[in-house]
C-alpha positions as CSV (number, residue, x, y, z in Angstrom):
1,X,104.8,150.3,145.5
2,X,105.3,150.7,141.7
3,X,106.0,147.4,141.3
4,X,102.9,146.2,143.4
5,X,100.8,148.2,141.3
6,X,102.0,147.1,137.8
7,X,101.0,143.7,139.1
8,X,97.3,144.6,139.9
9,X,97.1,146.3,136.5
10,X,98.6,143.0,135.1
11,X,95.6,141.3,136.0
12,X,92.4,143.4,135.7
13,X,90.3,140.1,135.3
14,X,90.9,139.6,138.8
15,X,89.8,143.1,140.1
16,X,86.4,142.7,137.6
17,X,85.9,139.2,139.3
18,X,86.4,140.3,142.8
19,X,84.3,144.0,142.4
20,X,81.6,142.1,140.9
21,X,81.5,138.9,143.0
22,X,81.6,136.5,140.2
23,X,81.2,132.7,139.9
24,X,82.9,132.1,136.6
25,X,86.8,133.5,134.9
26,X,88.3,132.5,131.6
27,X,91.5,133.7,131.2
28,X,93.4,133.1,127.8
29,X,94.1,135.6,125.0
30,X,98.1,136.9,123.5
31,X,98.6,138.6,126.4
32,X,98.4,135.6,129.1
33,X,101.5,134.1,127.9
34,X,103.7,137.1,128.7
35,X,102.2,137.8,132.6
36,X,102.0,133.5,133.3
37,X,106.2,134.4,132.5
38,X,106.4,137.3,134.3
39,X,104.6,135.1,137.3
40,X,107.2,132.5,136.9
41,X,104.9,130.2,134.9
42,X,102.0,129.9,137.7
43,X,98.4,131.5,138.3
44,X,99.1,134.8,140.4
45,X,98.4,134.3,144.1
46,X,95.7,136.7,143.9
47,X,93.3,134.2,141.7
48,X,93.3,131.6,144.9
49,X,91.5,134.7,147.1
50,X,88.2,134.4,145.0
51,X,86.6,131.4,147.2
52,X,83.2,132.4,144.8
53,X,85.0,130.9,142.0
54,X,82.8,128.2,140.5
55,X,84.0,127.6,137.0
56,X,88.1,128.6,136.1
57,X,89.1,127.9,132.9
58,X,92.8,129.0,131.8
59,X,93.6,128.0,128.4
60,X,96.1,128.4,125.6
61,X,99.3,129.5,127.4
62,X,102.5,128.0,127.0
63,X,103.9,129.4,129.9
64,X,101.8,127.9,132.4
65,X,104.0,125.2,133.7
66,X,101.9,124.9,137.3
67,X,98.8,126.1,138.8
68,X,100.8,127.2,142.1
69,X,100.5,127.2,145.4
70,X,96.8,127.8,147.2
71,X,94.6,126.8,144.4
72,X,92.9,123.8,146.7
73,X,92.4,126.2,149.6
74,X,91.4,129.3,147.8
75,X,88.9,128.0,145.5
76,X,87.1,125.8,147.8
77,X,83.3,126.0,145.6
78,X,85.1,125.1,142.6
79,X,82.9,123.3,140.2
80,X,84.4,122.7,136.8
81,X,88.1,123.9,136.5
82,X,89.6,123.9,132.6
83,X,93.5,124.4,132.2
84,X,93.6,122.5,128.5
85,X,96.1,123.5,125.8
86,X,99.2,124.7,128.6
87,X,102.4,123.5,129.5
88,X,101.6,121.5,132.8
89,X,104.2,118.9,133.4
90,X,105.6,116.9,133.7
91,X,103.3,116.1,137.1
92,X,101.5,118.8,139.1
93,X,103.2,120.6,142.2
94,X,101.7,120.4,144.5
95,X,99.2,118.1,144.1
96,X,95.4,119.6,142.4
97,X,93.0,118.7,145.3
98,X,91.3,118.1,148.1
99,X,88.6,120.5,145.9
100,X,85.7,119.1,147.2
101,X,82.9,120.3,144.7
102,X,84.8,120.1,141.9
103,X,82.8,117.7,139.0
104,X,85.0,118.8,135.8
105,X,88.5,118.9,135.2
106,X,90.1,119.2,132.1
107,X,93.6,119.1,131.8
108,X,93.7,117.9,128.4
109,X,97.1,119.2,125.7
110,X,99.4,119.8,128.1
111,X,103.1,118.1,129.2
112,X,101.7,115.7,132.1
113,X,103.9,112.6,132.3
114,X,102.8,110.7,135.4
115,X,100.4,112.2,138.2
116,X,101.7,110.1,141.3
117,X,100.8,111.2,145.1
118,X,101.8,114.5,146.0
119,X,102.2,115.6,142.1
120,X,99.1,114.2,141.5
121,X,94.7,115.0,141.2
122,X,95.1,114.6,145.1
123,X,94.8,112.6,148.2
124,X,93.4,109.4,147.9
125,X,91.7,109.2,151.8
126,X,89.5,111.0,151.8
127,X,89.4,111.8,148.7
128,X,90.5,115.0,146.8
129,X,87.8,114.9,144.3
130,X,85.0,113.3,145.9
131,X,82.5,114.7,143.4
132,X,84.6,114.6,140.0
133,X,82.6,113.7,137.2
134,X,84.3,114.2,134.2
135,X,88.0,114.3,133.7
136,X,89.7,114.8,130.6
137,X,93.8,114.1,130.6
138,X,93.6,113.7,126.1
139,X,97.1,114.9,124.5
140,X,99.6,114.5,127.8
141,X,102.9,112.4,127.8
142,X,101.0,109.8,130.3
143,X,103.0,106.9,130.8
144,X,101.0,105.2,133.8
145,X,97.7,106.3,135.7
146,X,97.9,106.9,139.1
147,X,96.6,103.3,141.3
148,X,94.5,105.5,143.3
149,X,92.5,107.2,140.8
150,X,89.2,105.4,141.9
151,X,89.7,106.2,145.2
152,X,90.4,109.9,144.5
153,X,87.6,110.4,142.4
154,X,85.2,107.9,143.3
155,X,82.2,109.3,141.3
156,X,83.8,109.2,138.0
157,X,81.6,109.1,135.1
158,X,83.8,109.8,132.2
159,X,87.1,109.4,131.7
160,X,88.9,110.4,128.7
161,X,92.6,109.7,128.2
162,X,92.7,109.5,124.1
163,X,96.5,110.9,122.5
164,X,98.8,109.5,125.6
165,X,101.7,106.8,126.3
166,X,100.2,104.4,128.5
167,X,100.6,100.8,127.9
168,X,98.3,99.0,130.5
169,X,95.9,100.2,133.2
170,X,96.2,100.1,136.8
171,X,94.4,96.9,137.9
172,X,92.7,99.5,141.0
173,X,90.9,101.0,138.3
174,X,89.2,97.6,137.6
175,X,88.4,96.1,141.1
176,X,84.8,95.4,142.1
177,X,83.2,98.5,142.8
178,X,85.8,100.9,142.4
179,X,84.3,103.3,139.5
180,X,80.7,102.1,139.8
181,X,79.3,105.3,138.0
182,X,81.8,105.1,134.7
183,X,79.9,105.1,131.8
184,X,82.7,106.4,129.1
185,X,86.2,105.4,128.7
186,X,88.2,106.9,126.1
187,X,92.0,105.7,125.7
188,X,92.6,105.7,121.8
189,X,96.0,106.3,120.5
190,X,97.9,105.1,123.2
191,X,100.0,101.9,123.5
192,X,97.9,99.5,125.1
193,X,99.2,95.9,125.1
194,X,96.4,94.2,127.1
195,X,93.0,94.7,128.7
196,X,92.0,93.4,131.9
197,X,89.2,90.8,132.3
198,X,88.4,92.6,135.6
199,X,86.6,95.5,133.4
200,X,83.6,93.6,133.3
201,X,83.6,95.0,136.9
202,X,82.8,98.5,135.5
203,X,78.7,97.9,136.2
204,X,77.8,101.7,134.1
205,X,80.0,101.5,131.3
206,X,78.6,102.3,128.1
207,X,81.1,103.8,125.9
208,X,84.2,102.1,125.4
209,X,86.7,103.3,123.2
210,X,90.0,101.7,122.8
211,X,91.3,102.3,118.9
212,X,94.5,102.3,117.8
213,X,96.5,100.7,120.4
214,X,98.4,97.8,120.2
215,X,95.7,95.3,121.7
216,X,96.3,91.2,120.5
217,X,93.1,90.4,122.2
218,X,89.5,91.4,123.7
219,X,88.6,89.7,126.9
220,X,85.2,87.7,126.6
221,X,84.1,89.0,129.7
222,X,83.9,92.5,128.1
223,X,80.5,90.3,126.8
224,X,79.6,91.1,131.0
225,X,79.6,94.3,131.1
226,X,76.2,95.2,131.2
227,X,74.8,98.1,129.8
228,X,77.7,98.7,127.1
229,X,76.5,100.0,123.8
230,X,79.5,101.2,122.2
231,X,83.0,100.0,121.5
232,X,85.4,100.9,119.1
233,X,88.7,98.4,118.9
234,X,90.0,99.7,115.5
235,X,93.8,99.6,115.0
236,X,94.8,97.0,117.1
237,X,96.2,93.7,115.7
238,X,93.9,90.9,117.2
239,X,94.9,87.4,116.8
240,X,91.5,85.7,116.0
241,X,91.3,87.4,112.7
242,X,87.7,87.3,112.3
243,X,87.3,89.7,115.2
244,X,90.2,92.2,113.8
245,X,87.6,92.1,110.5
246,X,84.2,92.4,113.1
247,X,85.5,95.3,114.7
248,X,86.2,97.3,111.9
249,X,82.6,97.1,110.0
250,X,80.2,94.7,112.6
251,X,77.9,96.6,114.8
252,X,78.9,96.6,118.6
253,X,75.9,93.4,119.6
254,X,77.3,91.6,117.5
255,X,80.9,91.8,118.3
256,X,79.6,91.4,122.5
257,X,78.0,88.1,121.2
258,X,80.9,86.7,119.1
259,X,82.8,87.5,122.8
260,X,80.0,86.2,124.8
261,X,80.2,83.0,123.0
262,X,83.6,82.3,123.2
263,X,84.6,83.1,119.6
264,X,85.5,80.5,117.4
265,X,86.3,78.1,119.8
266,X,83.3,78.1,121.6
267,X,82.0,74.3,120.9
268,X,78.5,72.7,121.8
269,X,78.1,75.7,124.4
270,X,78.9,78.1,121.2
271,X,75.8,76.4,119.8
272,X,73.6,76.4,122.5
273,X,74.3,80.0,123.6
274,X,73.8,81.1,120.1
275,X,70.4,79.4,120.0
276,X,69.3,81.2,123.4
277,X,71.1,84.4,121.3
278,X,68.3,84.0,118.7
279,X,65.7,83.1,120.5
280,X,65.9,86.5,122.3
281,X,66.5,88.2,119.1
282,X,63.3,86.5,117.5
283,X,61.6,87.7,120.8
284,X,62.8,91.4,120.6
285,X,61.8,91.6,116.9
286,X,58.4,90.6,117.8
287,X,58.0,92.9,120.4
288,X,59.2,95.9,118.0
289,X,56.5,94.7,115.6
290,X,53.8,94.9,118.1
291,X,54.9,98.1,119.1
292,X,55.5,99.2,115.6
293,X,52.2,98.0,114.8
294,X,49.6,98.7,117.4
295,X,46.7,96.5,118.5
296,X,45.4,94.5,121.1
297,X,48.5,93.9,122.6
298,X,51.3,95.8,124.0
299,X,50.4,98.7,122.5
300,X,47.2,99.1,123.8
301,X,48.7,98.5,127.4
302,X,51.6,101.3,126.7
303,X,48.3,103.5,125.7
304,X,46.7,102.9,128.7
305,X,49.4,103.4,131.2
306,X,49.6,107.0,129.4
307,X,52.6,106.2,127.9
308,X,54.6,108.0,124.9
309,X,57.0,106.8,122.8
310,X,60.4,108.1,121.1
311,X,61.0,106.9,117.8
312,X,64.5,107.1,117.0
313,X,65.0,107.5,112.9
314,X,68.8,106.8,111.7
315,X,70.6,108.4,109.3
316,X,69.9,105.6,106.9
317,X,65.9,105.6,107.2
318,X,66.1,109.5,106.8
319,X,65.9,110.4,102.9
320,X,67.2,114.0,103.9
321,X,69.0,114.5,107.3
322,X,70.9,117.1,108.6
323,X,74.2,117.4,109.1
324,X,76.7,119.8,110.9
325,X,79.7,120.6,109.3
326,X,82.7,121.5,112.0
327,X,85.6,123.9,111.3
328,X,88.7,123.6,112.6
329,X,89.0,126.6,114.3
330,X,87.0,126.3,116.8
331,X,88.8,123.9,118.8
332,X,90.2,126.2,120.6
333,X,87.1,127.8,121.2
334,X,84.2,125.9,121.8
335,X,84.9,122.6,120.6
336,X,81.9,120.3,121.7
337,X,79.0,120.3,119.5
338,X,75.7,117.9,119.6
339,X,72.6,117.8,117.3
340,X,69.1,116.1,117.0
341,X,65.9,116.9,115.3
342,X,62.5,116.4,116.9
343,X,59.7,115.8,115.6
344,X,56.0,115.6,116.6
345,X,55.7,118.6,119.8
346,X,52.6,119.9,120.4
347,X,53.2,123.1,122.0
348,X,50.0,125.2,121.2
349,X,47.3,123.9,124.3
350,X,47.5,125.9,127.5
351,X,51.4,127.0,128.7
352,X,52.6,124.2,126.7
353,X,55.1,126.3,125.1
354,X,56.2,128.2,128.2
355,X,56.7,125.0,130.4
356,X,58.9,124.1,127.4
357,X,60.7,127.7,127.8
358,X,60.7,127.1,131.9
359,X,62.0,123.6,131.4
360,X,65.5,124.9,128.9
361,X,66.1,127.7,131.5
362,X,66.0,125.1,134.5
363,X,68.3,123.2,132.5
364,X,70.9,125.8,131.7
365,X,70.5,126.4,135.0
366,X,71.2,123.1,136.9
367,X,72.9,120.6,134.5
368,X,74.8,123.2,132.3
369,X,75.9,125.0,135.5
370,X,74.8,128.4,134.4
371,X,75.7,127.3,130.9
372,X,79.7,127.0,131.9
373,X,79.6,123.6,131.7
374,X,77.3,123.6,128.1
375,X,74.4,125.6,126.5
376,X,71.3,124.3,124.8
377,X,69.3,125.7,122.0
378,X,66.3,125.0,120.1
379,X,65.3,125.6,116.3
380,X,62.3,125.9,114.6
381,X,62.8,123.3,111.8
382,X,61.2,124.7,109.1
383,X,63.3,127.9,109.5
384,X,66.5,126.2,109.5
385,X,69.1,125.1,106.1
386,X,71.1,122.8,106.0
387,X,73.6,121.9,106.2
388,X,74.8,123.7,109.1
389,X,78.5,125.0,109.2
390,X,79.9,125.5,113.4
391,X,82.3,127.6,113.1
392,X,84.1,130.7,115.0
393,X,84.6,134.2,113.9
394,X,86.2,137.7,114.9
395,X,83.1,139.2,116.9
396,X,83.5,142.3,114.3
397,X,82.4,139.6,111.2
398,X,79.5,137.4,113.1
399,X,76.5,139.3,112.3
400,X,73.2,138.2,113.8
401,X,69.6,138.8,114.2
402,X,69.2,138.0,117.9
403,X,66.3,136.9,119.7
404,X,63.8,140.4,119.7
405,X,66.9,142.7,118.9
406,X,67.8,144.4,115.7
407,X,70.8,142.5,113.7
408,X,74.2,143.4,115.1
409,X,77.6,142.2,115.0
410,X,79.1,140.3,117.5
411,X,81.1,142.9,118.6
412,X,78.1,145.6,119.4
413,X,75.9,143.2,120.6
414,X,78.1,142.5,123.7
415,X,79.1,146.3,124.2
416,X,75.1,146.9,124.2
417,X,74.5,144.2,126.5
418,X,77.3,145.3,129.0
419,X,76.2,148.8,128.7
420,X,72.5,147.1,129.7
421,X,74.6,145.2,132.1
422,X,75.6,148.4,134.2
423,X,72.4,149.9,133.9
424,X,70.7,147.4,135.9
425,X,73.1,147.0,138.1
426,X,72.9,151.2,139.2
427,X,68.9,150.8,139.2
428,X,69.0,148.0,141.0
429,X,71.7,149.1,143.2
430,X,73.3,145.4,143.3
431,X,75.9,143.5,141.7
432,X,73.6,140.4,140.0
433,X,72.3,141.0,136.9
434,X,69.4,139.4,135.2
435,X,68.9,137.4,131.6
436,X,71.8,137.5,129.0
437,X,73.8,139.8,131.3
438,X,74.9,137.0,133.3
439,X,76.6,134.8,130.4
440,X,78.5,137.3,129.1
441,X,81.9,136.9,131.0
442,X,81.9,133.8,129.4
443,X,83.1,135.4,126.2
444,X,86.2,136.8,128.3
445,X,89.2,136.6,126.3
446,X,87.9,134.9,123.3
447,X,89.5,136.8,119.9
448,X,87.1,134.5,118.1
449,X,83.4,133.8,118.8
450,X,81.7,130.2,118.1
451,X,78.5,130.4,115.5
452,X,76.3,128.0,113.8
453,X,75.6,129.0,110.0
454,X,72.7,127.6,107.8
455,X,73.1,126.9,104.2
456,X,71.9,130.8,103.4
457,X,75.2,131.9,105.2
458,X,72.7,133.3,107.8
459,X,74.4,132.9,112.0
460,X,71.4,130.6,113.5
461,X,73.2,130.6,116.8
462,X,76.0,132.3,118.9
463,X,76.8,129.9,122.0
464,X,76.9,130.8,124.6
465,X,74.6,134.0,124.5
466,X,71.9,133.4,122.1
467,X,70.0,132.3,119.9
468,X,68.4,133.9,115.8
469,X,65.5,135.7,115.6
470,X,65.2,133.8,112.3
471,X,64.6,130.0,113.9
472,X,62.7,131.0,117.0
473,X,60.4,128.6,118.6
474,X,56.7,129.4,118.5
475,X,53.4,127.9,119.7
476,X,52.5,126.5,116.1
477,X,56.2,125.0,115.9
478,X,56.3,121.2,116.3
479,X,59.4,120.2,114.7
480,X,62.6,121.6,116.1
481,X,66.5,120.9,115.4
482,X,67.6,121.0,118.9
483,X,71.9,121.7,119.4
484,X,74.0,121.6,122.5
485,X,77.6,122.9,122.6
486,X,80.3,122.5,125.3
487,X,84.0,124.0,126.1
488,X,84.1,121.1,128.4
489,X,83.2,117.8,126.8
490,X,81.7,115.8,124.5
491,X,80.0,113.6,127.6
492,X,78.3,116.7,128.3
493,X,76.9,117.8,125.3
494,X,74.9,113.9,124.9
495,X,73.8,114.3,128.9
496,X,72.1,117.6,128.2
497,X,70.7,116.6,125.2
498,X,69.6,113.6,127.0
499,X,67.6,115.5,129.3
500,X,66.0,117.9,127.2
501,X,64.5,115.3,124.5
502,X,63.3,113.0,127.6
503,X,61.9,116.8,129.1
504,X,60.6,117.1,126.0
505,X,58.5,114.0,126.0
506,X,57.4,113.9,129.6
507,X,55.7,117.7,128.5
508,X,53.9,116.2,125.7
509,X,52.7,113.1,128.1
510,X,51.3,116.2,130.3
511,X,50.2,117.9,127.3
512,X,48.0,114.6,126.3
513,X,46.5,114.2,129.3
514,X,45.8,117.5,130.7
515,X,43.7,118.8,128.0
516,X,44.3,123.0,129.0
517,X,41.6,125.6,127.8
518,X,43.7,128.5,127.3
519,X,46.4,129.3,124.5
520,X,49.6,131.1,125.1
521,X,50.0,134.5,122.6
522,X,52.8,135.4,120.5
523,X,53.3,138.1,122.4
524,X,53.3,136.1,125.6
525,X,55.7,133.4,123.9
526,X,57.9,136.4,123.0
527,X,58.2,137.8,126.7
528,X,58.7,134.0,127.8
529,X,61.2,132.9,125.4
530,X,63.8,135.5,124.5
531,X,63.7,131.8,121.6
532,X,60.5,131.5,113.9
533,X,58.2,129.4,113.3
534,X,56.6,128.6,110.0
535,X,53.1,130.3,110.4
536,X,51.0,127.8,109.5
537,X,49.5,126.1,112.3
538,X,49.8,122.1,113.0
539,X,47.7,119.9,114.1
540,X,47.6,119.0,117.6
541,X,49.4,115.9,118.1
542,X,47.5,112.9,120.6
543,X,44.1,113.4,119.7
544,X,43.4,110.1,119.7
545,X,45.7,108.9,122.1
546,X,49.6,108.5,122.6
547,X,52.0,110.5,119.4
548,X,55.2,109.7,118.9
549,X,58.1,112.2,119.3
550,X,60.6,111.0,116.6
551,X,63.9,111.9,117.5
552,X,66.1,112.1,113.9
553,X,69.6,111.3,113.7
554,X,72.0,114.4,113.0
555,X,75.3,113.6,111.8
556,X,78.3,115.6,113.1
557,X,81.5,115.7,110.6
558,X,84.7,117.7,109.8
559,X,85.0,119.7,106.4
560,X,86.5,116.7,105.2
561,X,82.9,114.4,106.1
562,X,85.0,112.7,108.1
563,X,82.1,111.7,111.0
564,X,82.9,113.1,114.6
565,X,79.6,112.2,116.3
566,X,76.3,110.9,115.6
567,X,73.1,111.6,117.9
568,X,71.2,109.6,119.6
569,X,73.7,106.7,118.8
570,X,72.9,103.3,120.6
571,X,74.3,104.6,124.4
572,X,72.3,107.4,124.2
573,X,68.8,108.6,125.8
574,X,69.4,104.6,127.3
575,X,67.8,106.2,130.5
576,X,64.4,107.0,129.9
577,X,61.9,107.0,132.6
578,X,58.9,104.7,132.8
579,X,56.3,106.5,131.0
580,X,58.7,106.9,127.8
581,X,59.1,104.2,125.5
582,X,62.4,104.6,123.1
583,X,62.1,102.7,119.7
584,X,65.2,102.2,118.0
């Protein structure tokens, strides 16, 4: 009995997350390491009886050698399940799936070696992972991929495998229609001899990145693939030495064409390809000029049709962009981060403002998965410094203003909120709770919180909870800085941004063309937003038919400047819909 007991009390997670019937447990912290031991270096039975479970994350624990027994058949509505920086290896026993909702799984900076049937993801028919979207294996031992990895997870979209051993890829992984939904593929730092022809059979890939491996040469068919935006071949040693010096300073078209064309070699069909190669360019660059330029033509029939355009500005055509500045420590807290400034909202007619509210709620909601999988947050422009610092900090040092509260520290914040927690939960005599209540398990175990700082050393943002009183979004704002950040992915962070600057356009479409009497308050905003404004008031955008929203560049880099990402690069916002016209 006493030993029973001192179990339970081991894990109180587990007794909070069965009492209060929740969806979502992070377990990591100084004291996981000794009871993962004392469990003989797997999860405790007792996590595989929450079948509500729909994001696990366990992180950060060297003793964790195995998930254990029952995890499959336990955790059966398991969306997104995290078990980065352990010691799994050198395969899994027994064998991750059948988890049939499961979309993320991370499994990056662990001991994995090879992940063959049995000590694998999971079965291969049917398969174990039917709706697996993103899976990160980064920083293992992998020697070899497992052949049936398309036909486990069949619904891949990204795939990143960055920091490994392998020297080749399966040639399943390549064969027609196998991975028809990848769009990234991330194996840099690995020892990769050779590269298949067959990838041109990947129809969605977009993001290829195969640095520093030990590549001779690039197939021309890579040319095929097509809707591929990005590569990145640094650090191998090609043969044809003019495509060693392309890939290391020429822009990813023109290293497709030099392929497409047949390199050097390429003869009288060379020349004629690269004729019908610049006859398309001339044609492009006209039709960006009449675009760019207005008039009778296109233009006028994108007006028509109600259309509305994204400008995208780079980085070079910006005289001051913004930039976020990443510290190192919180890669082991909230690593992701994603930025973009937009410019040109009109959020002032009607409920323009609170359909933009509506619309970042629906998203948390849906593609962030309640934001476990990521969290979104918007800036009024004016208010904001740059440049931004992401960092993470003890909760008892991260002060902030939050959104209609009183400055706090970290720290209080989250006791008030769980005190506000239990309060509705005895008035309402239920376990849900309502608004910023529900995120806050999320925190669970974290000695460090993530924060985004402006130049005035003011916290603008504290994923995932909320946002600054300082930058909140108001009817007169119409330029925002917009950020996403992820403990997931990187994949993530660009989808959800995605979505939100294409939202953001199809509400100014409706704004243009649905000319509303009424005018959302302040004080209505407020109650909406739980999201400062410079109080000057813009002009409407559209009078006179279709605005612009320009989309700016914002550069992410380490302390060092070193640059991590760059939004919207080439691959990104690639989807718009039909009444959305992206300039680049």
């Amino acid at each position: 009995m006493a030993a029973a007991a001192a179990v339970s009390e081991a894990w109180p997670e587990l007794e909070l997350a069965e009492r209060e019937r929740r969806r979502e447990l992070l377990l990591t912290g100084p004291g996981l390491e000794e009871r993962v031991r004392a469990a003989g270096g797997q999860l405790p039975p007792r996590l595989f009886t929450l079948p509500l479970l729909h994001y696990l994350e366990v992180s950060g624990c060297g003793s964790l050698r195995a998930p254990g027994p029952g995890l499959a058949q336990g955790l059966p509505q398991l969306h997104s399940l995290v078990l980065r920086r352990n010691a799994l290896g050198p395969g899994l026993s027994p064998e991750l799936g059948p988890l049939p909702a499961l979309r993320v799984l991370d499994l990056s900076g662990n001991a994995l070696e090879a992940l063959p049937p049995g000590q694998g993801l999971g079965p291969a028919e049917p398969p174990g992972l039917p709706q697996l979207q993103s899976l990160n294996l980064s920083g293992n031992r992998l020697r070899e991929l497992p052949a049936d990895l398309a036909r486990c997870a069949p619904r891949l979209q990204s795939l990143n495998l960055t920091g490994n051993c392998l020297d080749s890829f399966p040639a399943e992984l390549f064969r027609p229609g196998a991975l028809p939904l990848l769009s990234e593929l991330a194996a840099a730092d690995n020892c990769l001899r050779e590269l298949s022809p067959d990838i041109a059979h990947l129809a969605s890939l977009k993001t290829l990145d195969l640095s520093n491996n030990q590549l001779s040469e690039i197939p021309a068919e890579l040319a095929d693939c097509p809707k591929l935006k990005e590569i990145n071949f640094r650090g191998n040693k090609l043969r044809d030495k003019r495509l060693e010096k392309m890939v290391s300073g020429c822009q990813t078209r023109s290293i497709l064409e030099y392929l497409r064309v047949g390199g050097r070699g390429g003869g009288k069909g060379k020349g004629r390809a690269e004729g019908s190669e610049k006859e398309d360019g001339r044609k492009k660059r006209r039709e960006r000029k009449q675009r760019r330029e207005g008039g009778d033509g296109e233009e006028q029939d994108v007006g028509d049709a109600g259309r509305l355009l994204l400008r995208v500005l780079h980085v070079s055509e910006n005289p001051a962009p913004l930039t976020v500045r990443v510290s190192p420590e919180v890669r082991d807290v909230r690593p992701y981060i994603v930025g973009a400034v937009v410019r040109g909202m009109d959020l002032q007619p009607g409920n323009a403002l609170k359909r933009f509210l509506t619309s970042q709620t629906k998203l948390h909601e849906d593609l962030c998965e309640k934001r476990t999988a990521a969290t979104l947050a918007t800036h009024e422009l004016r208010a904001v410094k740059g440049p931004l610092l992401y960092c993470a900090r003890p909760p008892q040092d991260l002060k902030i203003v939050p959104l209609g509260r009183k400055e706090a520290k970290a720290k209080e914040l989250v006791r008030q909120l769980q005190l506000e927690a239990e309060e509705q939960r005895k008035q309402k005599k239920r376990q849900s709770v309502s608004g910023l209540h529900r995120y806050l398990h999320l925190l669970d175990g974290n000695e460090n919180y993530p924060c985004l700082v402006d130049a005035d050393g003011d916290v603008i943002s504290f994923p995932p909870i909320t946002n600054s009183e300082k930058t909140k979004v108001k009817k007169t704002t119409s330029d925002l800085f917009l950020e996403v950040t992820s403990a997931t992915s990187l994949q993530i962070c660009k989808d959800v941004m995605d979505a939100l600057i294409l939202k953001m356009a199809e509400m100014n479409k409706y704004t243009l063309e649905n000319k509303e009497e009424g005018s959302l308050s302040d004080t209505e905003a407020d109650a909406v937003s739980g999201q400062l404004s410079d109080p000057r008031t813009n002009a409407s955008a559209g009078k006179d038919g279709p605005s612009p929203l320009v989309v700016e560049q914002v550069r992410v880099v380490d302390l060092e400047g070193s640059l991590k990402v760059v939004y919207p690069s080439k691959a990104d916002l690639a989807t718009a819909p039909p009444h959305v016209t992206v300039v680049r």
